[in-house]
Structure formats: structure tokens, C-alpha cells
C-alpha positions as CSV (number, residue, x, y, z in Angstrom):
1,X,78.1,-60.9,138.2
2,X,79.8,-64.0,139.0
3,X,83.2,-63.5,141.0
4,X,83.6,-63.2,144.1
5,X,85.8,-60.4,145.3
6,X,88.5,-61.7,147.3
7,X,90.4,-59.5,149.3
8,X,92.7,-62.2,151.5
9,X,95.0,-60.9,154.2
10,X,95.6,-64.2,156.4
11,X,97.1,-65.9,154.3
12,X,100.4,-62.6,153.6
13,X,101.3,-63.9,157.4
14,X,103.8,-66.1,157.7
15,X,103.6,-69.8,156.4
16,X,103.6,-71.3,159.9
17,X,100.1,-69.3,160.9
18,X,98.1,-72.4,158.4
19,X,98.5,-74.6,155.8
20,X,97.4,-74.1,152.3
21,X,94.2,-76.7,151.7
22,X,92.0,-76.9,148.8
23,X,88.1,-78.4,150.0
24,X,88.4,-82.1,149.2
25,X,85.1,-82.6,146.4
26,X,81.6,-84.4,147.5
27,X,79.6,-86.4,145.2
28,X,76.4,-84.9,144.3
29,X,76.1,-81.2,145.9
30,X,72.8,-80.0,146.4
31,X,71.1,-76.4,147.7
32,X,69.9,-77.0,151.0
33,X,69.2,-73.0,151.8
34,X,71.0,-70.0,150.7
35,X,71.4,-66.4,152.7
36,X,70.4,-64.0,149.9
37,X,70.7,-61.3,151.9
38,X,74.0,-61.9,153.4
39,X,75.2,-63.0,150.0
40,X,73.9,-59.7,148.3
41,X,76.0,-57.9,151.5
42,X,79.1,-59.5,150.7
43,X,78.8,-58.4,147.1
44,X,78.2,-61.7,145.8
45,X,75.4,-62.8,142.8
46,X,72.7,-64.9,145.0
47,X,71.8,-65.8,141.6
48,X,74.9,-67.2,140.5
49,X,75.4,-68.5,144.1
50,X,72.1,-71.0,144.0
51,X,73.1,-71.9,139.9
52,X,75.5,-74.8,139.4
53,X,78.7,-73.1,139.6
54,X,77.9,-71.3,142.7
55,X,76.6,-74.6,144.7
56,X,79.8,-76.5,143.5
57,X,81.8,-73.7,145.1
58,X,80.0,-73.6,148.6
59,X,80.1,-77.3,148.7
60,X,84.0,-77.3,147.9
61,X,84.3,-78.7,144.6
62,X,85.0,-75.6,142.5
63,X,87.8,-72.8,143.9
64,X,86.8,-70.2,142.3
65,X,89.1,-67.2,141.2
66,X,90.8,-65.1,143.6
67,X,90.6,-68.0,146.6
68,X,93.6,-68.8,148.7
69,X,92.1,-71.7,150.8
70,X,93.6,-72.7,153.9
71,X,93.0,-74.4,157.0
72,X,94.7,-72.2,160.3
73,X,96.4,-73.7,163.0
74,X,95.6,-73.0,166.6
75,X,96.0,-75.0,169.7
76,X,93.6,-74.6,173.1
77,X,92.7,-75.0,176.5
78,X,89.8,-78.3,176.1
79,X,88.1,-78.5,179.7
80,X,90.7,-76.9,181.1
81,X,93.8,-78.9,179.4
82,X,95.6,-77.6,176.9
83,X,96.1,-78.6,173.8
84,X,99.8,-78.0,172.3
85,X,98.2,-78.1,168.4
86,X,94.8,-78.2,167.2
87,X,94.2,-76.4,163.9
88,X,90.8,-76.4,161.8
89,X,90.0,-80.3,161.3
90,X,87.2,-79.6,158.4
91,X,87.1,-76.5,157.7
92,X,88.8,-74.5,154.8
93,X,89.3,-70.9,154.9
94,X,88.6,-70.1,151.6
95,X,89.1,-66.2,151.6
96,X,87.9,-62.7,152.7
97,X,85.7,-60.4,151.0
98,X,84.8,-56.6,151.7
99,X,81.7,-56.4,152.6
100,X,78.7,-53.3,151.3
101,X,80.0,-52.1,155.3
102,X,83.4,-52.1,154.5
103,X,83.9,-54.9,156.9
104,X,86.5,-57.7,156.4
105,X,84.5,-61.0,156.5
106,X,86.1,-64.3,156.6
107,X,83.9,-67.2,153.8
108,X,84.9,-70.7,155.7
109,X,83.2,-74.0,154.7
110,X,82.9,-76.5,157.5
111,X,82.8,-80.1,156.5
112,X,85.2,-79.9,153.8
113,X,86.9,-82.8,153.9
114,X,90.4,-83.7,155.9
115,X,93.5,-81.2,156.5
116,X,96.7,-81.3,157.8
117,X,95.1,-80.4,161.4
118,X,92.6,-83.5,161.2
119,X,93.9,-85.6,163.6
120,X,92.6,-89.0,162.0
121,X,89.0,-87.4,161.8
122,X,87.4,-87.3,158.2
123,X,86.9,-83.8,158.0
124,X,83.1,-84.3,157.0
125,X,80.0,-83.0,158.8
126,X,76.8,-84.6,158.8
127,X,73.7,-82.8,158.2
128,X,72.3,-82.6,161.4
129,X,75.1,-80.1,162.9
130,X,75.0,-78.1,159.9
131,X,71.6,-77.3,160.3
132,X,71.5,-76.8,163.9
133,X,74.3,-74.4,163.4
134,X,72.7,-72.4,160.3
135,X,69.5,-72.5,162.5
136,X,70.9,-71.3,165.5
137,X,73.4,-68.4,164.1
138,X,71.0,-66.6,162.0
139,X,68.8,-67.1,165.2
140,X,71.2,-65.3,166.8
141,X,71.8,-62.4,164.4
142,X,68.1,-61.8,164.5
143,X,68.3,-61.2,168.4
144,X,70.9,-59.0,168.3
145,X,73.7,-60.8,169.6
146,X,77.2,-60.8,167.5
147,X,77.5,-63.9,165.8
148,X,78.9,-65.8,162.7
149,X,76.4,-66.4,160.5
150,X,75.4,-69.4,158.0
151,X,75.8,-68.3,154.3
152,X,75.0,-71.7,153.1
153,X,73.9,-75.2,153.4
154,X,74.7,-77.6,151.0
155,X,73.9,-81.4,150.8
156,X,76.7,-83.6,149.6
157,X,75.3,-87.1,148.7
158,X,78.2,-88.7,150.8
159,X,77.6,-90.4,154.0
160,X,79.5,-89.6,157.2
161,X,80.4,-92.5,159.4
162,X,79.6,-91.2,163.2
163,X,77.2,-93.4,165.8
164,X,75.7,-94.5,163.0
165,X,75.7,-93.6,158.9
166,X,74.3,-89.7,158.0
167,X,74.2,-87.7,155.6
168,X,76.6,-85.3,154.9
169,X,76.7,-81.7,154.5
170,X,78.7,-78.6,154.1
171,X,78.1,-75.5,156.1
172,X,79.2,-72.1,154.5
173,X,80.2,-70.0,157.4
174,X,80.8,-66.1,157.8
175,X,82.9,-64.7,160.3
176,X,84.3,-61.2,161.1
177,X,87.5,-63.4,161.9
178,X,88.6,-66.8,162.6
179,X,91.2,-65.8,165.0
180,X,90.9,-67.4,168.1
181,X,92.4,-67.1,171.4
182,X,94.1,-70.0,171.0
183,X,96.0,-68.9,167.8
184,X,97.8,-66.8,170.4
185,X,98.5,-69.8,172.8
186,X,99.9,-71.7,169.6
187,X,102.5,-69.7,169.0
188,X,103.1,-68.8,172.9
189,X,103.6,-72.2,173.8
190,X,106.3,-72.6,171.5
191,X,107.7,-69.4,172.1
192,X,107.4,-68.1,169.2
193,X,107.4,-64.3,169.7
194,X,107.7,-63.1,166.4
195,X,104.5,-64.6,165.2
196,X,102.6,-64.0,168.5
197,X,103.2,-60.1,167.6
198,X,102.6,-60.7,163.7
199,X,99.4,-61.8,165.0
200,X,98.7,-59.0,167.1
201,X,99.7,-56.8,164.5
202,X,97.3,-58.2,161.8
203,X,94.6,-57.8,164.4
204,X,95.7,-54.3,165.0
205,X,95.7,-53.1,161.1
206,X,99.6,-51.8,162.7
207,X,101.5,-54.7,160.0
208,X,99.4,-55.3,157.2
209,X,97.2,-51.7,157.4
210,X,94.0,-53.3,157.4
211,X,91.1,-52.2,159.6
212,X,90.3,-55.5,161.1
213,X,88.9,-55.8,164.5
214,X,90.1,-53.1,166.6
215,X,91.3,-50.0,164.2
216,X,90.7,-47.5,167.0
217,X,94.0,-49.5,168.9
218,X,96.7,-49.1,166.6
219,X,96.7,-45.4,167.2
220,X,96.7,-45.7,171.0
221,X,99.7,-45.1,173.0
222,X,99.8,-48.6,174.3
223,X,98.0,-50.6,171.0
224,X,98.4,-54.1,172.4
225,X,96.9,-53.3,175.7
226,X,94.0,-51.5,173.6
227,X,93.7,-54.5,171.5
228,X,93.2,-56.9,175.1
229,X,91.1,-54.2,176.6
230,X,89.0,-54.3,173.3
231,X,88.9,-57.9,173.4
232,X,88.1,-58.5,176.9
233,X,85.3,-55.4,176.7
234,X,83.4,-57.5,173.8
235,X,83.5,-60.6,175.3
236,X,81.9,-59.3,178.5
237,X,79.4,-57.6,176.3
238,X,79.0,-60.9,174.2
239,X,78.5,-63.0,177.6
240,X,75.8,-60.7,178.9
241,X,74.1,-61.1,175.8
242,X,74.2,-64.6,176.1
243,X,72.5,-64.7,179.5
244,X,69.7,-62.9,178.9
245,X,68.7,-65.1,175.7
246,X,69.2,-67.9,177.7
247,X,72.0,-69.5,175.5
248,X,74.2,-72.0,176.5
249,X,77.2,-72.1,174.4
250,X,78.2,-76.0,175.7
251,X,82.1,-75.7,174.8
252,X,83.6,-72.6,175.7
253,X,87.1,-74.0,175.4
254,X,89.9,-71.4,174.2
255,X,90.1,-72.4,170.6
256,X,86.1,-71.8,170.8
257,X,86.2,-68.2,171.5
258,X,87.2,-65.4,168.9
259,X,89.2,-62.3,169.4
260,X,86.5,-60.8,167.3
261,X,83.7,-60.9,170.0
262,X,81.3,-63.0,168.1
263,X,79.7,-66.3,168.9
264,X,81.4,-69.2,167.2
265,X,81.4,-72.6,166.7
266,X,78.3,-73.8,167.4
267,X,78.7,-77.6,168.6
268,X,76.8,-78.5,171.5
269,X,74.7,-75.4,172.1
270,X,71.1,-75.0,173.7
271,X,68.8,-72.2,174.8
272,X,67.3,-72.9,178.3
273,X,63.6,-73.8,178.8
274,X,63.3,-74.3,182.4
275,X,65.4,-71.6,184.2
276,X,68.2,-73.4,186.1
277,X,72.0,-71.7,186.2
278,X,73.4,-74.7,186.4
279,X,72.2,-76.4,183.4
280,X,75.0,-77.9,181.2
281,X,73.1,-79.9,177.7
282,X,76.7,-80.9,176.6
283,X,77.4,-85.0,176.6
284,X,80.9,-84.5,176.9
285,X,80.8,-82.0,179.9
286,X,80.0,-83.9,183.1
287,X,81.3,-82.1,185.4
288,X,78.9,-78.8,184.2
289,X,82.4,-76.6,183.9
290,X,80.4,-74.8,180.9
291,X,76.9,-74.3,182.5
292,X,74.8,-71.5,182.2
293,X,76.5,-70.0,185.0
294,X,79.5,-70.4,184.6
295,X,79.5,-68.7,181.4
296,X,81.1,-65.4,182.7
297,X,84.1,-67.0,184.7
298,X,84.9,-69.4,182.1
299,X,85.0,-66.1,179.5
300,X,87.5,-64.6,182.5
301,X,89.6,-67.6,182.4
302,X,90.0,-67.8,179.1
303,X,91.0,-64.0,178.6
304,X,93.2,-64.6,181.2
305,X,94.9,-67.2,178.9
306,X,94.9,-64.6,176.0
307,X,96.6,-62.4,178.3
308,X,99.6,-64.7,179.0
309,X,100.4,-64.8,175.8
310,X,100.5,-61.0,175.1
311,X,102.9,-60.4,178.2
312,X,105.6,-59.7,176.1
313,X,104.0,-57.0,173.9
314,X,102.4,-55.2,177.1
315,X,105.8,-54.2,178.6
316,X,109.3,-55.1,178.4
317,X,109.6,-55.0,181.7
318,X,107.8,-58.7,183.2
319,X,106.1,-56.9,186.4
320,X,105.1,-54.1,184.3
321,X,103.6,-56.4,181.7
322,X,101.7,-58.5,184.3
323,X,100.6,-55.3,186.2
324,X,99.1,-54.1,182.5
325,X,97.4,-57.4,182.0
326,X,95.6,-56.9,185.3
327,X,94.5,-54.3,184.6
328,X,93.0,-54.9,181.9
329,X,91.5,-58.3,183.0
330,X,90.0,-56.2,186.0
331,X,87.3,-54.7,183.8
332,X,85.7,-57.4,183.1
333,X,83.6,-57.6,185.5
334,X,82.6,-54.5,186.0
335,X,82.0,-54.3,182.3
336,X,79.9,-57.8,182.5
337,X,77.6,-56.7,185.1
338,X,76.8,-53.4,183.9
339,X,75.5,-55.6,180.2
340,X,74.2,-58.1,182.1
341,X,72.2,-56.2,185.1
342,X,71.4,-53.4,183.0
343,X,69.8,-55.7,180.6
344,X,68.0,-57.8,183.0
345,X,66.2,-54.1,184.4
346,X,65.5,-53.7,180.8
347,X,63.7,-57.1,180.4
348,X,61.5,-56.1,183.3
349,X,60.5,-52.6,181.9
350,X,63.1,-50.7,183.9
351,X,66.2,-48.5,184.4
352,X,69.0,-50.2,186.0
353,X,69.8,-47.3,187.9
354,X,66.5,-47.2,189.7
355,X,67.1,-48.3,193.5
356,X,65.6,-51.8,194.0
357,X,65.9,-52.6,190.2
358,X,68.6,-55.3,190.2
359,X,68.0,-56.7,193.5
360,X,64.3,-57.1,192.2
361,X,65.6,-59.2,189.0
362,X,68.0,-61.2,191.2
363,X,64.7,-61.9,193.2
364,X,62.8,-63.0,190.3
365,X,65.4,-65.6,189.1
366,X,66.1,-67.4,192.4
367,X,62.1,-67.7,192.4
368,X,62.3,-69.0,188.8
369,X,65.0,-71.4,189.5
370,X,63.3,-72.7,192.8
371,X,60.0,-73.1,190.9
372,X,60.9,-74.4,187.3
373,X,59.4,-71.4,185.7
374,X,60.6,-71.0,181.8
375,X,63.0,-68.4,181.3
376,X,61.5,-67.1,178.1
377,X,57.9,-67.5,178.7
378,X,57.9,-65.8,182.0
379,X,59.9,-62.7,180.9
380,X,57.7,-62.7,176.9
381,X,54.7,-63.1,179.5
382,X,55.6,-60.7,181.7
383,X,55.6,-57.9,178.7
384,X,51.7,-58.5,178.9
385,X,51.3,-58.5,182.4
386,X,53.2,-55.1,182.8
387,X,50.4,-54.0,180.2
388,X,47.5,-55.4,182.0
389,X,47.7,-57.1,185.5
390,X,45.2,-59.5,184.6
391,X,47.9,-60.7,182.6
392,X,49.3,-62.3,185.8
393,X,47.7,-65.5,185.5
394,X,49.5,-66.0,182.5
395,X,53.0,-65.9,184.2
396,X,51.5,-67.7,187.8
397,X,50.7,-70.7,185.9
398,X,54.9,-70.9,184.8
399,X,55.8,-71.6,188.7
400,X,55.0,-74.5,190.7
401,X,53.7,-73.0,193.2
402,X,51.4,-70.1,192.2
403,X,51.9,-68.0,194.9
404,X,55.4,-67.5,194.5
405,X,55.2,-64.9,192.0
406,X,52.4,-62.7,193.6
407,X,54.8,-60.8,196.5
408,X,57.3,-60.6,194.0
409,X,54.7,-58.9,191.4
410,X,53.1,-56.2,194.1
411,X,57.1,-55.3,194.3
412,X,57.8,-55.0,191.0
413,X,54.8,-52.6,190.2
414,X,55.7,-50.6,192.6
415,X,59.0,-50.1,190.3
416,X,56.9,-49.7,187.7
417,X,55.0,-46.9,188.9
418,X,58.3,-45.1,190.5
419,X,59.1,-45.2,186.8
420,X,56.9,-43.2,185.7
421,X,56.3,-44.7,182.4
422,X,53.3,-45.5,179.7
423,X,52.0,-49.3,180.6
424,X,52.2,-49.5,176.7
425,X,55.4,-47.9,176.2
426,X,57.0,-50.4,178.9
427,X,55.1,-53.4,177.5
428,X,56.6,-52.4,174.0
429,X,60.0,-51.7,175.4
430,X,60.0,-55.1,177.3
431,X,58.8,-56.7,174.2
432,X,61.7,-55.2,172.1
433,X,63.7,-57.1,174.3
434,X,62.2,-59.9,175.6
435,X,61.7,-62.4,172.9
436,X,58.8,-64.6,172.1
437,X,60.9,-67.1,170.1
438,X,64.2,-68.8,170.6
439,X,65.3,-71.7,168.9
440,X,63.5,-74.3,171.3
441,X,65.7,-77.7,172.1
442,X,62.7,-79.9,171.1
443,X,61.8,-77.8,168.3
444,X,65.2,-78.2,166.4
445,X,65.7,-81.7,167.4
446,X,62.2,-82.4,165.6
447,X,63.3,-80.3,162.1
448,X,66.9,-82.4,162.3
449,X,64.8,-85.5,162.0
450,X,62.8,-84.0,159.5
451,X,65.6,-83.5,157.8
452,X,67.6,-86.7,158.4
453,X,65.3,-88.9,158.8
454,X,63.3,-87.9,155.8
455,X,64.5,-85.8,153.5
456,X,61.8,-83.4,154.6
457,X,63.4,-79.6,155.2
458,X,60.1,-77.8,155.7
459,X,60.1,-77.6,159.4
460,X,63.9,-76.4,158.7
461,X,62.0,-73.5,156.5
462,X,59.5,-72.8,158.7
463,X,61.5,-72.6,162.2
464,X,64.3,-70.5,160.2
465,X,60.9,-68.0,159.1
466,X,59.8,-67.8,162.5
467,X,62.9,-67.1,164.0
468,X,64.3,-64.4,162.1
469,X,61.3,-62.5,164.1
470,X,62.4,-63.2,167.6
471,X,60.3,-60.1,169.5
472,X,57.3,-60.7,167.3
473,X,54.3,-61.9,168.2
474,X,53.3,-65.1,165.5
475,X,50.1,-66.3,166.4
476,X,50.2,-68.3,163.5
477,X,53.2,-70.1,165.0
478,X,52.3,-69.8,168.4
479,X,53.5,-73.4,168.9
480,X,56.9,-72.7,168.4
481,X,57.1,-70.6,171.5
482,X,56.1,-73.3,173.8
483,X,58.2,-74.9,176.6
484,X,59.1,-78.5,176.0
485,X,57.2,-81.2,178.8
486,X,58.8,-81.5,181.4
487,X,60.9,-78.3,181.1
488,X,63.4,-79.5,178.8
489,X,66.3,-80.5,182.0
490,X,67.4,-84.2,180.3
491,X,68.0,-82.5,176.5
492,X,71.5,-83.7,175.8
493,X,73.6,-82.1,173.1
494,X,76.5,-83.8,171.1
495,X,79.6,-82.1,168.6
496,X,78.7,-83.8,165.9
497,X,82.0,-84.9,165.4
């Protein structure tokens, strides 16, 4: 088999919603790594995919039958200013396939050279990005948190001009949608209600009768405050999930977050080492407005946005609309805390229902934070110590001061034993979700260089092995679980761009 079976729905909307875009061709394409698995789910030939005709097509120069590529337009809210028009700069939508699921997945390739939404960039990407994001979202995918993931990375044998000369490199990208909050604002700002409920629609399946990301709300009595309620309930979920990896997405502007509830575009990203919830790794945000902790509000706010521009779909009347909105805004947090507290009983072997569970974990991460213990070593070691308490020493020697973990552990046994539960069984159950591997800051800065520097993707391979086991213990790789010296607190991330 060697087409690709195209399925493309974006590109019936209206000719305003993108432009049409064909990749602009590289030099000398080469296979960096390809997704076998995700290919075989999206009912392509991995075969054909790694042969010459396949590696032409995911670096962009071959368009193979049945593609409509386009770059979409969408504007944004950048640290907190908005953006009238932004659009994707290099990257071309080249269709949608229906996945072994039945899911509609989006095929993008990043780094494809300049499109009308360019804005004077070159539309390249060098290699370094690519391979942080390929890294990172099939890291993620592995730990259970929604996520585009990385079909592809191809070399190009161009250079891209940034800070210095690198090379260049093509990420294929999958994506239950490319939609983006700010595609609402786009059309919002310019009042452009028509296509603001096209939009809608298509997300609906009400339009263009395709289940897309919320099927259950085009049969609901009020379908576009089911699709925000939808939308607000995943990213809440999505948020949670982040905070208890200990991800820091780094730019969480509007035209950075989905309507699909997965975890896109990673620029600037990090996992933490040292616990702290104000760490920001971003260059470009100096004033932290994306930290760790802010992570939930800046989610809020940026709903909030999506909200404003579905006002006039929610009622006719403008107080009944805004009172809907609310509403739907309000469960948020609710919905946020119960992921995010829930999971952090979890992490520590119990139910977030049992009295004393949550104010236990809140405990434990103000200790952390005062003490520079490692987020993902103390709660991967405390999996052991909940096993065996002479495990203890193992998570003592994470805090500065010793001592500060020891009235906080008599406490949290005490939990323990109110639950009733197997040592082994909790040990395993904390293990299942308390991982042993993340994708380390000093770790994937070391395989870029590999890469860069050298030519040399083996650490690439190897890292990308180990984590696609996140909750396994690798003694073998044991060194890829350790904390960076000095806890990590001056690793600075960049765009790439």
C-alpha cells in the first residue's frame, strides 16, 4: 500500500478560514526517525513511509494524492496582547486521515518553508526544536497525557539562519485538530459571525456531519454551550495532567492552546527538576506569566477569551449569553481541582476522599518547595518507601534539611494505614502513576548537541527508548532518571524561531 487515505474537511470551510500552500521543497531529505506505530494507526505503509517516496512526502517535496495543503489562519492573545492575525508561519496542513479508531487526525509538517502567514520569518525549523518536540510529545503520549504526537523527523540538508547557522529539519506532526482558540478570536475580532459559527459548526459535526471533537454536543439542547463546556472540561483535565508530570508548557498564549484538549506546540517547554511553582524556563517570559503555577489561571483566562467569541451563539439575548458563558467558565475550577487533587492523593498511594489526604499533599509540596527536593524523584522514591520504610532515606536525602520530611512521613503512614491497603498494592499503584522517567532538561539538551553538533542521533534513540516507558523501572538506564546539579533552576528554554 502506498496512498494515504485522505479524508480533508477543513479545507470545504470557507476560503477565508486558510490559504491554500504547497510545502516549499529542501535539498537532500533524509529519515531521521519514523513512528511505525502511529503510521500503521493512521492506515499508512511504514514501509512505503521510510522508502524514497514516503521521506520526500514528510519532508515536503512530494504532495502526494488526495492532499489539499494549506496553512490556517488564526490570530492570538501573545503575553497577554492580542494579536489581530497570526496564521501558521511554517507549517502546512497537508490533510486528514481516518484513523484504525475512527478518529479524524490532522498530518501537519512544521518547517515547511514560508506561507502567506509568515510574517518575514523563513518558515524553516532547525533540527534542534524538531527533536525536542518529537522527544517531548511521544514522551507525553507515553504518560498518558493528550498530546500531538511526532509522526516523523526528517533532515533537510538546508541550513536555517537563527543565532547562528543549523541544520534544518522538518517535523511531521499529528493532531486531533489544529483549531485553536484563537481561530475563534480571528474571526471575532473582525466581526465576522458567519464564520465564527461555521467554525463552531465544524467542531460540532452540526455543518459538515463529521464527528470531530465533541459529537455528543451537536445533539444537546444548547450545542454551542456543550461544545464550551466540553472544551473548558478538557482543558482543566489537560492542566491537571500537566501539574502532576511536572511540565511546564512555557507559552500558553491563545493561539497555543487547542479546542481539542491536547498539548500543542511544543516551543519552550520543560519538565521541572527542583520543585518550585514558580519556575518559568522560557527566555522570552520575564515576567514568569506562564510558570508552573500559573498554569491553571492562564488556561481560565484563555477560555475566557474563547468564550467572548461564542457570545453570540450562546443566546440571542447579550445578558443571557454572558450569564451562559459563566456558567460554563465556573466549572473550571471545580473540575481542575478535582484532576489535579485527586491525582496528587493518587501519587501518594491514596484516595482523595480520605480526610487529611489533600491537605497532606499540599504539606508535602510547600516542604518540597522550601527544601529544593526533585519533584519526580521524591514522589518515584516515595513508591518504595510506602513499600518499605527503610526506603526513607532514599527520599530524606532529596531535601536540604533531612529532617523536614520525617513529621511529614509519620503523618502520611498514618494515611496509609487508615487505608487499609497492601504495602505492595499501593507501592504498585503509586508506581503506575508516579513516573521514574521524564524527559530531563539536561538530558535533552545533551541528545540536541549530539545531534547538532555531531551528527550523532543515538542519545536521540536511546532517550526516545527509555521514555516511551515512563513508570518503569530501567536499571539499565538508571542515569536518565537523575536530577540535573544544582536542581536544574537556571535551564533557559528558546522557540526556536
Amino acid at each position: 500500500m502506498t496512498a494515504i487515505p485522505f479524508d480533508n474537511s477543513y479545507v470545504r470551510l470557507p476560503d477565508r478560514f486558510f490559504s491554500r500552500r504547497a510545502p516549499t521543497p529542501v535539498a537532500a531529505p533524509r529519515l531521521i526517525r519514523l513512528n511505525r506505530a502511529l503510521a500503521a494507526n493512521l492506515g499508512m505503509d511504514p514501509d512505503w513511509l521510510a522508502g524514497l517516496a514516503g521521506v520526500e512526502m514528510l519532508a515536503g517535496n512530494r504532495v502526494p494524492e488526495g492532499a489539499d495543503p494549506i496553512a490556517t489562519v488564526y490570530a492570538g492573545h501573545q503575553f497577554g496582547n492580542f494579536v489581530p492575525q497570526l496564521g501558521d508561519g511554517r507549517a502546512v496542513l497537508i490533510g486528514e486521515v481516518i484513523d484504525r479508531d475512527g478518529q479524524r487526525r490532522d498530518i501537519q509538517l512544521k518547517g515547511a518553508g514560508p506561507t502567506s502567514f509568515s510574517r518575514r520569518g523563513d518558515g524553516r525549523a532547525a533540527l534542534g526544536p524538531v527533536l525536542r518536540e518529537y522527544l517531548v510529545s511521544e514522551a507525553m503520549a507515553a504518560l498518558g497525557i493528550p498530546t500531538t504526537r511526532a509522526l516523523a523527523a526528517v533532515a533537510t540538508g538546508d541550513q536555517v539562519l537563527r543565532e547562528t547557522r543549523l541544520p534544518g529539519a522538518v517535523l511531521a506532526r499529528v493532531a486531533a485538530s489544529h483549531i485553536r482558540v484563537g481561530t475563534f478570536q480571528y474571526f471575532a475580532a473582525r466581526g465576522d459571525a458567519e464564520a465564527v459559527r461555521a467554525l463552531a459548526d465544524h467542531a460540532l459535526a452540526l455543518a459538515l456531519a463529521l464527528a470531530r471533537h465533541y459529537p455528543e454536543a451537536s445533539s444537546a439542547e444548547h450545542p454551542y454551550r456543550a461544545l464550551l463546556d466540553g472544551v473548558v472540561a478538557r482543558q482543566a483535565d489537560l492542566v491537571a495532567a500537566w501539574l502532576l508530570v511536572g511540565f511546564v508548557h512555557g507559552v500558553m498564549n491563545t493561539d497555543n492552546m487547542s479546542v481539542a484538549g491536547e498539548t500543542i506546540d511544543y516551543g519552550p517547554c520543560a519538565f521541572l527538576d527542583d520543585y518550585d511553582p514558580r519556575t518559568s524556563f522560557s527566555s522570552i517570559d520575564a515576567h514568569g506569566r506562564y510558570a508552573y503555577g500559573q498554569q491553571p489561571g492562564i488556561a481560565l483566562w484563555n477560555l475566557t477569551r474563547l468564550a467572548e467569541t461564542l457570545l453570540p451563539l450562546l443566546a440571542e439575548d447579550e445578558a443571557a449569553a454572558v450569564e451562559a458563558a459563566e456558567a460554563a467558565l465556573a466549572g473550571f475550577s471545580p473540575r481542575f481541582e478535582a484532576a489535579y487533587r485527586g491525582g496528587l492523593a493518587h501519587k501518594l498511594g491514596l484516595s482523595a476522599d480520605l480526610d487529611g489526604a489533600v491537605a497532606l499533599a499540599d504539606d508535602l509540596l510547600a516542604r518540597m518547595a522550601g527544601d529544593q527536593a526533585d519533584f519526580t524523584l521524591t514522589f518515584r522514591r516515595l513508591c518504595d518507601a510506602a513499600e518499605r520504610p527503610e526506603a526513607d532515606a532514599g527520599v530524606r536525602d532529596l531535601f536540604v534539611d533531612p529532617t523536614v520530611y520525617d513529621g511529614w512521613a509519620v503523618r502520611w503512614r498514618e494515611l496509609l494505614a487508615e487505608g487499609g491497603r497492601n504495602p505492595t498494592a499501593t507501592a504498585a499503584a503509586m508506581r503506575a502513576v508516579n513516573p521514574a522517567f521524564i524527559p530531563r532538561n539536561h538530558h535533552v539538551e545533551a541528545m540536541i548537541a549530539a545531534a547538532v553538533e555531531r551528527a550523532d542521533f543515538g542519545p536521540f534513540e536511546e532517550l526516545l527508548a527509555v521514555l516511551s516507558r515512563p513508570y518503569d523501572d530501567q536499571p539499565a538506564h538508571a542515569r536518565y532518571a537523575e536530577a540535573p546539579e544544582g536542581g536544574g533552576a537556571d535551564y533557559r528554554t528558546f522557540c526556536g524561531t
